[in-house]
ZAFI-370180 format. One record per residue: x, y, z of N, C-alpha, C in turn; residue number from 1. Coordinates in steps of 0.02 Angstrom, whole numbers, always signed. Layout:
# ZAFI-370180
    n.px    n.py    n.pz   ca.px   ca.py   ca.pz    c.px    c.py    c.pz   nr
       X       Y       Z       X       Y       Z       X       Y       Z  NUM
...
***
This chain:
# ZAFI-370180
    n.px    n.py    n.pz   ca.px   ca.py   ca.pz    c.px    c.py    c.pz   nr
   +6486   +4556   +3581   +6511   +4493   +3608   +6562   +4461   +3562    1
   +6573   +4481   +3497   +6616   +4462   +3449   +6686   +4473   +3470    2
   +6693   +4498   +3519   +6771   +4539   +3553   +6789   +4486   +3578    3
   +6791   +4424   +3606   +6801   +4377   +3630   +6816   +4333   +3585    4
   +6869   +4302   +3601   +6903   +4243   +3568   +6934   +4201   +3605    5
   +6912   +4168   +3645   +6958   +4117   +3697   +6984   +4034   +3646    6
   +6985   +4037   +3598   +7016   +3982   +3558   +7063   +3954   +3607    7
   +7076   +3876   +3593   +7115   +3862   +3637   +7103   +3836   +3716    8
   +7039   +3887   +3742   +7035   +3867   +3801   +6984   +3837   +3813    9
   +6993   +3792   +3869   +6929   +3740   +3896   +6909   +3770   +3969   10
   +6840   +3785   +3964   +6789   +3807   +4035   +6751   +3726   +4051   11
   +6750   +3734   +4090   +6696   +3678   +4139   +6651   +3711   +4147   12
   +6577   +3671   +4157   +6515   +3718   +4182   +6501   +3662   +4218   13
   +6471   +3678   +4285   +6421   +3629   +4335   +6377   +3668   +4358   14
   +6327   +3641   +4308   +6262   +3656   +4325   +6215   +3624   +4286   15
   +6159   +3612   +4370   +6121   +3541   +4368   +6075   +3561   +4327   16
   +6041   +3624   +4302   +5989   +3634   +4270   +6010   +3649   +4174   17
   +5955   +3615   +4168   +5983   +3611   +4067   +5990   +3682   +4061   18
   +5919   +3715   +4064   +5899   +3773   +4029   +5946   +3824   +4032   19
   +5982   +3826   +4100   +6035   +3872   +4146   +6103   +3861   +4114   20
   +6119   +3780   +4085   +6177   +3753   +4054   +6176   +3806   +3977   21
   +6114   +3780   +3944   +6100   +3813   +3892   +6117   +3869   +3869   22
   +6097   +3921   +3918   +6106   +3996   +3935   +6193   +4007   +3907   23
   +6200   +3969   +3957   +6272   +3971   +3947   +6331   +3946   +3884   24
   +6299   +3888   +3870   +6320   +3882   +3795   +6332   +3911   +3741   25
   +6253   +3951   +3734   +6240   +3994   +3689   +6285   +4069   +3701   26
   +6279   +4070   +3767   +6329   +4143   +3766   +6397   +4138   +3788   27
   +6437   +4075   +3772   +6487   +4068   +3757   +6521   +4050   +3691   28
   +6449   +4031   +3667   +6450   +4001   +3579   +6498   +4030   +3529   29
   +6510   +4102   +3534   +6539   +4138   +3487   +6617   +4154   +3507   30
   +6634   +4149   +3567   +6686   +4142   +3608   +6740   +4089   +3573   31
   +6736   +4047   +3539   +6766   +3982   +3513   +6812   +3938   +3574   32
   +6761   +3946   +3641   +6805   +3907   +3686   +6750   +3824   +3691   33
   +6792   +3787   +3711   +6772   +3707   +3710   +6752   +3708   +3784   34
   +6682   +3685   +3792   +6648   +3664   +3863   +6638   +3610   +3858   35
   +6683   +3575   +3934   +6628   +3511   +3956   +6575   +3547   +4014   36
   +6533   +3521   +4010   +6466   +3519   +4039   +6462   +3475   +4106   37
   +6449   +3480   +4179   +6454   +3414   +4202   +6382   +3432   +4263   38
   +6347   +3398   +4293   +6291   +3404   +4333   +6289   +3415   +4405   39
   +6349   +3401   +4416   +6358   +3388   +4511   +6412   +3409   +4507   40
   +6445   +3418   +4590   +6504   +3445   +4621   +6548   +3388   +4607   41
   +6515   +3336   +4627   +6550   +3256   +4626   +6585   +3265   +4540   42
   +6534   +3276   +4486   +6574   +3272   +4432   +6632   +3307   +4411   43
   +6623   +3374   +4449   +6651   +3442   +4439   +6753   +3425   +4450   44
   +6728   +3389   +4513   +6773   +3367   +4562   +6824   +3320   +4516   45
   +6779   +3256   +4480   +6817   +3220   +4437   +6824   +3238   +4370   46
   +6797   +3316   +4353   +6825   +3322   +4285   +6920   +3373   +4299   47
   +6888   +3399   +4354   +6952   +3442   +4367   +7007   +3410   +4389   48
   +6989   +3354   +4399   +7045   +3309   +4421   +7100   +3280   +4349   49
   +7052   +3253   +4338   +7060   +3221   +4268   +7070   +3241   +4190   50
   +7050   +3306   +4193   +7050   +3372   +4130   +7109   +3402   +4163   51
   +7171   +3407   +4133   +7210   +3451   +4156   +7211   +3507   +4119   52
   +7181   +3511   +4058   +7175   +3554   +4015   +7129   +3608   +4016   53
   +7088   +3610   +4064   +7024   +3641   +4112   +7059   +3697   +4116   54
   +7035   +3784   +4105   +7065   +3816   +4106   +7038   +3872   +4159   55
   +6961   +3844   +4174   +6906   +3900   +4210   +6862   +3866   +4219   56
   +6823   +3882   +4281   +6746   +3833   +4283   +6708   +3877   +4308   57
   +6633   +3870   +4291   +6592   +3907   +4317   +6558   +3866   +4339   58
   +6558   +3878   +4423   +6505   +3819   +4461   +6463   +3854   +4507   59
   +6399   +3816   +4476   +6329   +3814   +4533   +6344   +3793   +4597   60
   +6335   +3845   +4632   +6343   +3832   +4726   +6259   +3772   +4716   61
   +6223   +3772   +4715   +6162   +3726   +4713   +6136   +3686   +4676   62
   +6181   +3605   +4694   +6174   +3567   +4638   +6160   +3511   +4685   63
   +6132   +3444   +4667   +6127   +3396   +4705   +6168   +3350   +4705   64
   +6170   +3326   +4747   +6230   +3275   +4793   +6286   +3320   +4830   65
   +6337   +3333   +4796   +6391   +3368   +4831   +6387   +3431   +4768   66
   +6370   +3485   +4817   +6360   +3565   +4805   +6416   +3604   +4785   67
   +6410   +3634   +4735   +6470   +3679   +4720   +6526   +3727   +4789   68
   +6500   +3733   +4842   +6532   +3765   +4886   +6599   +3695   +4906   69
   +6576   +3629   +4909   +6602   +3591   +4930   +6656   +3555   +4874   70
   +6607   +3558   +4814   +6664   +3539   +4761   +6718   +3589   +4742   71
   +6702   +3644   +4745   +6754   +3678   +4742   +6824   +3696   +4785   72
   +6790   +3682   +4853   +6847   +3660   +4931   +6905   +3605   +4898   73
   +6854   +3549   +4851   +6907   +3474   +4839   +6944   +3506   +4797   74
   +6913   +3549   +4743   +6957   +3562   +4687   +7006   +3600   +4711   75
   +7004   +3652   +4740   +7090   +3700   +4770   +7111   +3639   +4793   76
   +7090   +3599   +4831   +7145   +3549   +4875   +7195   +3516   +4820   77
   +7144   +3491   +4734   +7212   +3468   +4711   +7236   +3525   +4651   78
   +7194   +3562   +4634   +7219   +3636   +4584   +7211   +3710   +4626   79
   +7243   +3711   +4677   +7233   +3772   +4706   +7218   +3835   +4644   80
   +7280   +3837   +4594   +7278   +3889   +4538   +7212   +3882   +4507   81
   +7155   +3831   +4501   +7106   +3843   +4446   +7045   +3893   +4469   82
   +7039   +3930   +4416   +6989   +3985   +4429   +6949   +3964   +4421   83
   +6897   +3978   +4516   +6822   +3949   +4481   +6792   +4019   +4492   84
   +6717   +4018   +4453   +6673   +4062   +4472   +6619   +4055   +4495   85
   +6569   +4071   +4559   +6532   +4041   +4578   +6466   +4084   +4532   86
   +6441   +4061   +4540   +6365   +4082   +4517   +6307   +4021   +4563   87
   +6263   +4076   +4560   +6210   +4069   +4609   +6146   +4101   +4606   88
   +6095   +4073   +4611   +6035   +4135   +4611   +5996   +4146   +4674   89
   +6035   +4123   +4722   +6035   +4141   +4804   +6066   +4168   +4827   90
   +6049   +4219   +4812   +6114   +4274   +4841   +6092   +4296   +4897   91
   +6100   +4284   +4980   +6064   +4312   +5023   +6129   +4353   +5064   92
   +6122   +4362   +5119   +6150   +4404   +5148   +6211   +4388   +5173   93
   +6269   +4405   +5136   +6356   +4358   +5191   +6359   +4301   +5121   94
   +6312   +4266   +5090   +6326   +4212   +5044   +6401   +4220   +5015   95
   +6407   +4295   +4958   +6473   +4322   +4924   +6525   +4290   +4963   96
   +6515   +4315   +5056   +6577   +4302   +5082   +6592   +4231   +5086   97
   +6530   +4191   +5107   +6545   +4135   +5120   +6573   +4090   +5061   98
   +6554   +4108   +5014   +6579   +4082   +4927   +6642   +4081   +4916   99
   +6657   +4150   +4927   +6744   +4163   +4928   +6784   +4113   +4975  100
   +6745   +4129   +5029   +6788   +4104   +5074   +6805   +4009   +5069  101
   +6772   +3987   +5016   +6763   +3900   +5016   +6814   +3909   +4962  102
   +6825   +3960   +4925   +6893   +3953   +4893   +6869   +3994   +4800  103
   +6789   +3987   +4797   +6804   +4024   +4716   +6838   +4095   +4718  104
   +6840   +4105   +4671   +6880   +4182   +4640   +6840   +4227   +4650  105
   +6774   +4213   +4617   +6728   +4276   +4595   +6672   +4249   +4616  106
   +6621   +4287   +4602   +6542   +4284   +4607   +6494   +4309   +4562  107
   +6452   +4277   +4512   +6398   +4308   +4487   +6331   +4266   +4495  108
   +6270   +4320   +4512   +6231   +4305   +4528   +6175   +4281   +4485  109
   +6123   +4244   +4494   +6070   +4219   +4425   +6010   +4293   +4458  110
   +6000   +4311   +4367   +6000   +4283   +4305   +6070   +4315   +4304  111
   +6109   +4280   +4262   +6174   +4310   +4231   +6165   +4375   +4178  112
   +6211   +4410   +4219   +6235   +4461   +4143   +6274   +4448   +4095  113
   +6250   +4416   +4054   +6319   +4401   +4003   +6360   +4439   +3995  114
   +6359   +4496   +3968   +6426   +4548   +3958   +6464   +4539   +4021  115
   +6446   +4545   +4079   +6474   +4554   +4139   +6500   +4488   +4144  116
   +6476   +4414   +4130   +6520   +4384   +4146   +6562   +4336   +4103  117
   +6549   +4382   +4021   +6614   +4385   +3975   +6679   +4413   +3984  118
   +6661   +4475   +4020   +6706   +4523   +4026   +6762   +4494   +4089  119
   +6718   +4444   +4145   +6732   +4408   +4201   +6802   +4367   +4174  120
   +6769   +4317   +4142   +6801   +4279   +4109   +6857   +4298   +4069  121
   +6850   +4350   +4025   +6919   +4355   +3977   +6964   +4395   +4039  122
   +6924   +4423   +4065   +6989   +4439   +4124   +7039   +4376   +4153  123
   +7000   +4327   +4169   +7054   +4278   +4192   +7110   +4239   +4153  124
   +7043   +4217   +4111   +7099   +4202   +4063   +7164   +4233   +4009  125
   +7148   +4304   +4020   +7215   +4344   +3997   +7239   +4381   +4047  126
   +7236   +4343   +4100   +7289   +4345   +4172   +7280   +4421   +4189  127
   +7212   +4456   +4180   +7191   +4513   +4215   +7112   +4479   +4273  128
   +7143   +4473   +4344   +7098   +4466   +4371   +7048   +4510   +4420  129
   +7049   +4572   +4389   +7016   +4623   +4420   +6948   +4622   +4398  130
***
């Protein structure tokens, strides 16, 4: 995981659960990228608005009040370009499509693979999005 160096760049995370936030902290920790943290779609919505410096977000489709499928619809409306990634640990049948189709990039499912969605990540941000 030491192969990673995103210096410089700022990720968003929305997600309502600590422990799940946590997860993610820690396995971005070594990465040297700067996270804001935010709980809802609603926040997601006003950090991406307002952070122009936001470089990637990883958002929970299942959060309360306004849901990542929906915050992420607002966010293309005013950053079409920002890469989100959805993550989810409902992955049922058609979900992938329906995810994409509200506008994120990608999809990973809970529990996360970290390597897999290090590897996710430095792809975007060094403008390989395969």
């Amino acid at each position: 995981m030491d192969k990673y160096n995103f210096s410089g760049k700022k990720i968003l995370i929305a997600e309502d659960e600590y422990t799940n936030y946590l997860f993610l902290k820690a396995l971005l920790k070594k990465t040297n990228i700067e996270i804001v943290w935010v709980r809802n779609g609603m926040e997601a919505v006003d950090a991406a608005t307002n952070q122009l410096d936001i470089d990637l977000i990883l958002m929970d489709i299942m959060m309360p009040g306004m849901d990542g499928k929906t915050a992420t619809a607002e966010i293309k409306k005013i950053r079409p370009q920002m890469v989100i990634i959805a993550q989810t640990a409902f992955a049922l049948f058609g979900e992938r499509e329906e995810i994409l189709a509200c506008g994120c990039d990608n999809y990973v499912s809970k529990p996360i693979a970290g390597n897999l969605l290090l590897e996710m990540i430095n792809g975007y941000l060094n403008g390989n999005k395969d």
